[in-house]
N, C-alpha and C positions, 0 to 999 in steps of 0.2 A: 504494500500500500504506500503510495505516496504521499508527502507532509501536507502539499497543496490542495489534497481532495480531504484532510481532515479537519482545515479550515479556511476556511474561502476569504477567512478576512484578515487573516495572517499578512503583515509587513513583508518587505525582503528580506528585512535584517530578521524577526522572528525566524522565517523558514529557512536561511541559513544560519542560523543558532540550532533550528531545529534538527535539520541535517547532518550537521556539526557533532552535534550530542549524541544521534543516530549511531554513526560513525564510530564512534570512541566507546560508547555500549558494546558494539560490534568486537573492538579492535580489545577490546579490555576484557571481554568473553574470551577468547581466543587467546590473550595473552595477558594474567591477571597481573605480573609482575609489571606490567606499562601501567598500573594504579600509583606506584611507588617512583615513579619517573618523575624527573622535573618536569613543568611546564610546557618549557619550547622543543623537551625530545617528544614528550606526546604528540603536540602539535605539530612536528615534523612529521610523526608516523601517521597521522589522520589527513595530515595534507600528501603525501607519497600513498596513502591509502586510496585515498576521492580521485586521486588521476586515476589509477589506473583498475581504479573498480568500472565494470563493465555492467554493474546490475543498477547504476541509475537511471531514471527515467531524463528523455529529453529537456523534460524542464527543470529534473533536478540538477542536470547537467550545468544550464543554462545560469541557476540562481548562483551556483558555486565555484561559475568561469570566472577564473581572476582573483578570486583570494588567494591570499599567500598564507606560509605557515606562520609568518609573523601576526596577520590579520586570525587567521585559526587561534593562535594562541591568545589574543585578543578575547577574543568567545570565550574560548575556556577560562580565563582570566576572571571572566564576569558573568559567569553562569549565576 
């Protein structure tokens, strides 16, 4: 399911917050010891994660073209 069909009135910045978080759920299931990571290694691994994940949809694609791991870390920063 995608972030933008669970709310239609979500911001951009929301649904790549939401996405973001998705993401790290994902990556931290998979790998519990990236809970104990700093900051900017997470957000590098969520940002090398979102490239080359193939299971987003077009428009998730679209809301998360152009964040950097810096602006990722950002997000997590202020969850």
């Amino acid at each position: 399911m995608s972030v933008e069909n669970e709310n239609p009135e979500l911001s951009d910045a929301d649904r790549r917050r939401k996405l973001v978080m998705r993401q790290l759920d994902a990556l931290i299931t998979s790998n519990p010891q990236l809970y104990y990571e700093a900051t900017a290694a997470v957000a590098r691994a969520v940002h090398q994660d979102l490239q080359n994940n193939e299971s987003l949809t077009e428009d998730e694609s679209r809301a998360l073209a152009g964040l950097s791991a810096r602006d990722i870390e950002i997000i997590l920063a202020y969850k």
